[in-house]
N, C-alpha and C positions, 0 to 999 in steps of 0.2 A: 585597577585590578592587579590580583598579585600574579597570576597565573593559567593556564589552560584557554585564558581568550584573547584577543588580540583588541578588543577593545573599541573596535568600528562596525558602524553598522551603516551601510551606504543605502542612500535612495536614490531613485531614479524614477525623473518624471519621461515617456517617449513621445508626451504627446508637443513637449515644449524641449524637447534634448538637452534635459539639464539633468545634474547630480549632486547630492551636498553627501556631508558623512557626519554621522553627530556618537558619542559617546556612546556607552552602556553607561544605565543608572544603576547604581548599587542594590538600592531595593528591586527593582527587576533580576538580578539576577540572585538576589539570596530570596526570593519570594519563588521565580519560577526556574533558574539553575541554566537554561539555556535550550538548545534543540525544541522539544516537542512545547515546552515551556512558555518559550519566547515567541513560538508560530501562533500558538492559542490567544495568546495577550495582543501582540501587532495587528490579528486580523479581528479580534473584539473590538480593540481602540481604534483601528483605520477606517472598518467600513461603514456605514452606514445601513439599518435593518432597508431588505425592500430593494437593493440593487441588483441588476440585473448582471447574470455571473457571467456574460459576454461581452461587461461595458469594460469604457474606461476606466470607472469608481474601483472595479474590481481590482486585485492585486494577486501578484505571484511572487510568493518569498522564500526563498533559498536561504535553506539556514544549515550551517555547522555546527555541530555542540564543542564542549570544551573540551571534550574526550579526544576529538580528531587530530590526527599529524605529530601525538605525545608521545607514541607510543604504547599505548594502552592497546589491548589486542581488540577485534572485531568492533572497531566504532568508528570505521571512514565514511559513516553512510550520511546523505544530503537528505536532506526532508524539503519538503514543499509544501506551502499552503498557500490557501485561495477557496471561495468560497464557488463551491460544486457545482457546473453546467448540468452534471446528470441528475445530483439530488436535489440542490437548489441550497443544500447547508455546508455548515462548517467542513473543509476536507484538508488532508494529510495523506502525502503520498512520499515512501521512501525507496531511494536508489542507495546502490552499494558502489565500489568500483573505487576510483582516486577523485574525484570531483569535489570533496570536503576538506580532505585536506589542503589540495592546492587552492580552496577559499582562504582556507587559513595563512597558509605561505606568501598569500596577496595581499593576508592583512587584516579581512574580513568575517566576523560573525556571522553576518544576514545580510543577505541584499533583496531591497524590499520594492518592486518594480509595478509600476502603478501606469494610467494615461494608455495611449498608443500611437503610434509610429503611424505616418502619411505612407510609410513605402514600406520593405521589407529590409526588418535590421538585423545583427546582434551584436550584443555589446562585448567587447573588448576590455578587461580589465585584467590590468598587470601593475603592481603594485599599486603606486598610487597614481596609476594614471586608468581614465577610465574613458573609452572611443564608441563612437554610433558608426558600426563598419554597415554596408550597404550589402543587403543580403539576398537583393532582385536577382541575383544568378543562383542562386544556392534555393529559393523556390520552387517547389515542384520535385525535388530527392529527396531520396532517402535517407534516413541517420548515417550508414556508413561512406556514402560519399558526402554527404556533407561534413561529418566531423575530417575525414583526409583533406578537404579543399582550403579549409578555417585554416587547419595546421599547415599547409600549404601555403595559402598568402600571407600567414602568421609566420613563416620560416621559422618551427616551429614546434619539432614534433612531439612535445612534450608539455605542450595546453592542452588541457583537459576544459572538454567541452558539454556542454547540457542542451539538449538542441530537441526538435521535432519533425516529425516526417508530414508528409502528406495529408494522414490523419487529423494530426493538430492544424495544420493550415487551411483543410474544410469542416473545421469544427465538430468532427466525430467526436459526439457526446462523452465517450469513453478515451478519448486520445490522452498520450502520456509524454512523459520526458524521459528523454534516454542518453546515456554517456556512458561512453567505453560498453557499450552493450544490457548496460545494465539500467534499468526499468523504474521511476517511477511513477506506476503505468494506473493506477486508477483512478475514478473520480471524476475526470476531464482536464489535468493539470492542463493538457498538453494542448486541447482546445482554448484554453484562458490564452494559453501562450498566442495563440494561433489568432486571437480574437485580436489581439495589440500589435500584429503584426513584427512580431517579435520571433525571429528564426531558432534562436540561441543565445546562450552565455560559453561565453568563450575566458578560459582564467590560467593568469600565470603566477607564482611572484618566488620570491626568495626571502623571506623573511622568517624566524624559527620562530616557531611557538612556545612560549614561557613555562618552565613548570617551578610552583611556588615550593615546593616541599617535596625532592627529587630522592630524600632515602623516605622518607612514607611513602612516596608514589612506586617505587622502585619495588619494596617490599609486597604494596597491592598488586601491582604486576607478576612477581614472582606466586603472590597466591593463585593471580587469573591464568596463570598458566598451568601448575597443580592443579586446579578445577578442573582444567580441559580436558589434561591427561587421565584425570584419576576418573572420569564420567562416561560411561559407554556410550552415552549419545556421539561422542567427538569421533570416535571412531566410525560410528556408523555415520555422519555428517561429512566427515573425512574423505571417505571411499567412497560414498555414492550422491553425496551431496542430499538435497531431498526428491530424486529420483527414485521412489520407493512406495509405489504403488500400494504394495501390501501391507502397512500401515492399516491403510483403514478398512481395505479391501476387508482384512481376518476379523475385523471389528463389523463388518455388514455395512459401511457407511461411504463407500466407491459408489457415488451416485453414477445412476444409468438409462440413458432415453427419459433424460429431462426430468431425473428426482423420482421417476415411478417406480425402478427397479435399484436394489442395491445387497449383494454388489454385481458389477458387471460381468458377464460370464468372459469374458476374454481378457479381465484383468492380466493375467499372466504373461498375457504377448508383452504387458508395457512393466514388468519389475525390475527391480533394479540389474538384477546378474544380464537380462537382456539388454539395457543401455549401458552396460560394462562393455559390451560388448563391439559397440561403437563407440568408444572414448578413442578420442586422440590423445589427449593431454589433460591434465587439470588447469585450472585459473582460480584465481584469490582477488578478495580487493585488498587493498592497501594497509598491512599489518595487520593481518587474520592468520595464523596458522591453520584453520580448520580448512581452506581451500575449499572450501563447498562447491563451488565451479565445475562442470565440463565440458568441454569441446565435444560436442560426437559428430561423427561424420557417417551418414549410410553409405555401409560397402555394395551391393546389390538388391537386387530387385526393382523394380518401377521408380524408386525414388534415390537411385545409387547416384552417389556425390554429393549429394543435399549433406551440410552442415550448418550446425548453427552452437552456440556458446548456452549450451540447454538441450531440449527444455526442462523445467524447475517440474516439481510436481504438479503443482496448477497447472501449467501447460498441458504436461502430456495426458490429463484426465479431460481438458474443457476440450480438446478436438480426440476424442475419442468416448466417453460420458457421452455427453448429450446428443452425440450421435449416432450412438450405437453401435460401434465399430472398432477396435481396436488394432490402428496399423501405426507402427511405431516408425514408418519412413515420414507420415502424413504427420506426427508430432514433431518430427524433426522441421521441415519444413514449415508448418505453421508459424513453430517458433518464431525462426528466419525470418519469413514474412513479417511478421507482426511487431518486431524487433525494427527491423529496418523503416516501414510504414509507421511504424510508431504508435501501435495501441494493444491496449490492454489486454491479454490474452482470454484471462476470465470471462470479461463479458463480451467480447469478442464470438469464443466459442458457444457459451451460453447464447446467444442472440441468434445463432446460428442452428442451435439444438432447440430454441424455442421456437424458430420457423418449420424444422422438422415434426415439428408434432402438431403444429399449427396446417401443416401441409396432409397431415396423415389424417386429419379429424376434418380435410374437409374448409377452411376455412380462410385457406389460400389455396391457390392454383397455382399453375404452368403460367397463368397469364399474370399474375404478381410475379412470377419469382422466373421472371427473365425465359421460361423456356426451362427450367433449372429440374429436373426431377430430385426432390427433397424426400428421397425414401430413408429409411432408419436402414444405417448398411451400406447405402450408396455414400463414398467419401470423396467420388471426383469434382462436385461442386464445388469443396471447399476449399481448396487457395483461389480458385476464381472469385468465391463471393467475398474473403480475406482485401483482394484486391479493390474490389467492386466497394465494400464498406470505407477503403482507406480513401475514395476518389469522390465519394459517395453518387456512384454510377447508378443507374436505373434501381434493383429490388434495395442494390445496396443503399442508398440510401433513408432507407425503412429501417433495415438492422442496422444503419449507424445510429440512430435514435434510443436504442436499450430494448429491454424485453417490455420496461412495462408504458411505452408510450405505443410501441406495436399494438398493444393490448387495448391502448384507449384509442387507435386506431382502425383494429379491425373486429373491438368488441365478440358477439354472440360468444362471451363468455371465458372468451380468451382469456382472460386475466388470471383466473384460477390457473393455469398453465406457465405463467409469469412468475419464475421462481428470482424472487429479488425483496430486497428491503430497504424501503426510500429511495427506491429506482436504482439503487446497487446490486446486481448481481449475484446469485450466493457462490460461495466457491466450494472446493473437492470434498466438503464434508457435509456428508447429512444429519440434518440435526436434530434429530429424531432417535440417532444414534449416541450421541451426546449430549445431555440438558446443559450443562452450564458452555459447552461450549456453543451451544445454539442461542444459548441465551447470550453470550456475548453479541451473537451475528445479532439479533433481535434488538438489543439496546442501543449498540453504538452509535454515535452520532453519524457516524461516517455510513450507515446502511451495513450492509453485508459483508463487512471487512474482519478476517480472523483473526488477522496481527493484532488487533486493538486489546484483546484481553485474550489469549491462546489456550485454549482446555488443555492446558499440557496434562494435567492429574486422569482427564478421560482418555485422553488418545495416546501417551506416551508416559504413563501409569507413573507419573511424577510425587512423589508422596508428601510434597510440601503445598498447603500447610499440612496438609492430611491426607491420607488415602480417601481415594471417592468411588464409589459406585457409579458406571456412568448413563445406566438408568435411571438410578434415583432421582424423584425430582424434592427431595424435602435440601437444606442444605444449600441448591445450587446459588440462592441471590448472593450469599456469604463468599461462594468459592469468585461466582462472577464477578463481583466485587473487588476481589482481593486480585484477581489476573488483571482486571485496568485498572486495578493502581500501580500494579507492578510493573505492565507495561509502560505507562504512562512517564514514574519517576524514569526509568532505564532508556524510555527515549529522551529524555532531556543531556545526555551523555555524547554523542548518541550511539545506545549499543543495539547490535543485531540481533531483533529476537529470539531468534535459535541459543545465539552468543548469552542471552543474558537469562536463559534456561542450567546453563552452567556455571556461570559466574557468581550470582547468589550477590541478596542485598547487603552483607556484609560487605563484600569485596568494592561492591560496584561505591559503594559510600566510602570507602577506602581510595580506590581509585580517584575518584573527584576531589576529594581530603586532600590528596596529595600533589594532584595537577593544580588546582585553583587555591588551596592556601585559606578555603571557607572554616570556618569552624564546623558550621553549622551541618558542612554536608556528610562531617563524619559521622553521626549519628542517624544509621539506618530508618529509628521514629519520625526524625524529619523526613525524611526522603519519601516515606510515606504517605507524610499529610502534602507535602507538593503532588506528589502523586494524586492525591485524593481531588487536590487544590485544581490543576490541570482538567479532567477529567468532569467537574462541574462544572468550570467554566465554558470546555466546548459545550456541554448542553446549554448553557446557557444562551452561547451562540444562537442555537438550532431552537430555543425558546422562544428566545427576538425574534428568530422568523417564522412565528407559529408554530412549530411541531408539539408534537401532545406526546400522548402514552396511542393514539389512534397510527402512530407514525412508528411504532417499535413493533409492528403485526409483521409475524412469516407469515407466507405463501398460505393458502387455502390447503393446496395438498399437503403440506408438511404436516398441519393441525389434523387435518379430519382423516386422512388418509396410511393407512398403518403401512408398514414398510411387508411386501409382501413375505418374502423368504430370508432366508441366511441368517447369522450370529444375530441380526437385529431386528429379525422376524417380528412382527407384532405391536412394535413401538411406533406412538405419534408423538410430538409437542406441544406438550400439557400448557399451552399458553398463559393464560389468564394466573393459574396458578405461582406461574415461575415470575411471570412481571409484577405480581404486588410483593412476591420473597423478595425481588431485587431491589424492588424502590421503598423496601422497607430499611432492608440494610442499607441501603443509600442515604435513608434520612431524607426521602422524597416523596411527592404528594402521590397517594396511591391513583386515585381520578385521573390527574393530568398527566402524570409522568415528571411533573419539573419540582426540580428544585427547592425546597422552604427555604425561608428567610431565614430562620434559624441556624440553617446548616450553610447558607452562603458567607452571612455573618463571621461562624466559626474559623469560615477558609480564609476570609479576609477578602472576600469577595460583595463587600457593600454597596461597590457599582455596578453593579446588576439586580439590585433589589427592585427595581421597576417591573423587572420582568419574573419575578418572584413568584410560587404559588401561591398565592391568596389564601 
């Protein structure tokens, strides 16, 4: 390779403590470019359909794109894959911070961690040396004393570590992976982790990263800078990060007491000039100018001193949304908790707001829920039941399970109340307020994830490829379409979806042109069809293990249930309509949802025609 990769790709078995490293193949990387690319291809070719996402078989792979530790601005971010404890398919979960590039400085593209460990490890990798450190005393903490203790016996302070809290060690469905604070938090990474007995990745090294073509690359740099400046987004990203409630709030689509109501009437306690308000500081990951980070700390009131590095907007909506309350010390703190304990905030909160309304209808009691009074308004139970899910203690370990295993739990109907897709969660937008951006929550393999293809054009009135209407449902399969492919190519980079709302497929194909030395990737059409390439293959994935078009259904209430008041008064999720626009434009079987042979063919995807729509 001429450039942007370092060229290794380490494995590691924990059940026999061994590691080999073997090349990058050329066709893999001008086929899928690296990052999201290379997560999608390792875990088609590794796993076997039918395994269980708590065994051995299973796998957890940290990967770096080429973009990382160049130079290139907002692309330090680590991705993860592994197939889903919560949905049972294909998943992808991404952290920000330094974690990607000090992969790279050690040497490595992906490390691809398979088997499990007899005792409690993490692994040690510093250049080329790679150690099974013993992690029986670091059991039982939290992310931030564990990453200080690493760095500690590591004499050290400057490994950067990937680690899990307590969440991931009792295999909360939703646990995540976290380093230097930063999250990636859905899925279940963090429980696969916790399943192999695996504490952490711990990584040093000192080696630079190549770049093949430093005055092209130098040049795309100089544009991705221009971009940032010249785009209002960056300012607004800048100064508040995406602590900015009113976003959707003004749109109607600040879901409230569990998707019934939107938007929230007390939106206002949690916007942005309020969490100005407690900043301490800004924080960045590793060559970002936009700083989207902040420290806040609560000066007074009930929850004075509580700080945490957040919360992001998901945060401060999922414990305030679903349960009807809006106190902006109780976001701070959630945070914190869930950051340190290690899981997901989303459905964290969500599981938590599903119980409130499960509790209001009657359907749980005092005697489920520990003694717990789960009124809509009452917010003193939640960092108890936060704790209670991370330990999985008495009610908690019910809401460690998701909204919709609750559901198939405690039935009389519950389900309809179970706002999630393929047992993922939905996050801060309703989508009933936005079609193509619901339709993305609707299709994605991954369930209820926004990042996967981002309604920028409905929610952040983004005019490429077009202005949209974000009621409209005619148009939306095309617009859906066009966001995961776009996300898809730009996480192969790997850039930060905010970051590559500004950057533009120009630049970013410039960018990689000139880090890796590819021909091919200078041409935006390519970067396209990988995009498109990626994007069918994880279905494919989620094919192999049965999923249909029966498996891409919102919530009951989303569909039948019109959004009562506000800017988005009146609107449902015209379903059935929107999923055959999208697997039209897809070039997919309208019945099933998957894939033609025709269109696998095209991608160059002929080992998966097995799993083909017929």
């Amino acid at each position: 390779m001429q450039g942007g990769y370092m060229n290794r790709i380490l494995r590691v078995d924990l059940s026999n403590r061994t590691w080999t490293t073997e090349e990058l193949d050329e066709k893999l990387v001008r086929d899928y470019i690296g990052g999201r690319g290379f997560g999608a291809k390792f875990l088609y070719d590794d796993l076997k359909p039918g395994i269980d996402p708590l065994g051995e078989e299973n796998e957890i792979i940290f990967i770096a794109g080429p973009l990382a530790a160049t130079g290139a601005q907002s692309c330090a971010r680590f991705e993860i894959y592994f197939k889903s404890p919560q949905t049972g398919g294909y998943f992808q979960s991404s952290g920000g911070g330094f974690f990607a590039p000090e992969m790279k400085f050690a040497g490595y593209d992906a490390i691809i961690i398979k088997g499990k460990s007899e005792k409690p490890v993490y692994l040690w990798i510093h250049d080329d040396k790679v150690e099974f450190k013993d992690a029986s005393y670091l059991w039982g903490l939290g992310l931030a004393d564990t990453e200080q203790l690493i760095r500690e016996e590591l004499n050290d302070p400057y490994v950067r570590v990937a680690a899990i809290g307590p969440a991931g060690e009792n295999l909360v469905k939703y646990a995540g992976v976290f380093s230097d604070r930063r999250a990636a938090a859905r899925g279940g990474g963090g429980a696969v982790m916790g399943s192999k007995n695996l504490k952490g990745v711990a990584v040093r090294g000192h080696q630079k990263v190549p770049i093949a073509n430093n005055e092209a690359f130098q040049q795309a740099l100089k544009a991705q800078v221009g971009a940032y400046k010249g785009n209002p987004m960056y300012e607004m990203m800048h100064t508040t990060g995406t602590q900015a409630s009113e976003l959707t709030a003004v749109l109607g689509m600040y879901p409230w007491k569990n998707f019934r109501e939107a938007p929230g009437p007390e939106w206002e306690k949690l916007q942005a000039s309020e969490f100005n308000k407690l900043r301490v500081r800004k924080m960045g990951c590793q060559n970002c100018m936009i700083r989207c980070s902040q420290i806040t700390k609560v000066w007074d009131g009930p929850y004075k001193g509580v700080w945490s590095e957040g919360p992001e907007y998901e945060t401060l909506w999922s414990f305030s949304g679903p349960i009807g309350k809006a106190e902006i010390g109780l976001t701070v703190l959630a945070d914190r908790l869930c950051d340190d304990l290690g899981m997901d905030t989303i459905s964290a909160g969500q599981s938590i707001g599903f119980a409130y309304e499960l509790y209001e209808k009657g359907i749980i009691t005092k005697e489920d829920t520990d003694g717990l009074e789960l009124v809509y308004g009452n917010i003193e139970p939640v960092p108890r039941l936060i704790e209670m899910i991370a330990r999985r203690e008495g009610f908690g370990n019910v809401l460690a399970e998701g909204t919709k295993r609750m559901a198939e739990k405690y039935n009389q109907g519950s389900e309809y109340y179970a706002i999630q897709v393929k047992g993922l969660e939905l996050p801060a937008y309703d989508p009933r307020g936005a079609k193509a951006h619901g339709l993305n929550l609707a299709t994605s393999p991954l369930g209820a994830d926004h990042n996967y293809g981002y309604g920028s054009q409905e929610l952040f009135g983004v005019p490429i490829p077009h202005p949209v209407d974000r009621f409209a449902v005619e148009g939306k399969g095309e617009i859906t379409k066009f966001n995961q492919d776009w996300a898809a190519f730009t996480e192969t980079g790997i850039l930060c979806t905010f970051a590559s709302l500004m950057t533009g497929p120009d630049i970013f194909s410039q960018l990689l042109y000139g880090a890796t030395g590819v021909e091919e990737f200078a041409d935006p059409n390519y970067m396209w069809v990988v995009g498109e390439r990626i994007v069918n293959l994880e279905r494919m994935f989620n094919a192999r293990e049965g999923f249909t078009r029966e498996d891409d259904r919102m919530p009951e209430r989303i569909v039948k249930d019109p959004l009562p008041y506000g800017p988005s008064a009146g609107q449902v999720f015209e379903q059935d309509e929107l999923l055959d626009q999208y697997y039209e434009a897809r070039g997919w079987d309208k019945v099933t949802g998957i894939p033609k042979a025709e269109k696998l063919r095209e991608l160059g995807l002929d080992f998966t025609l097995d799993y083909a729509a017929q």
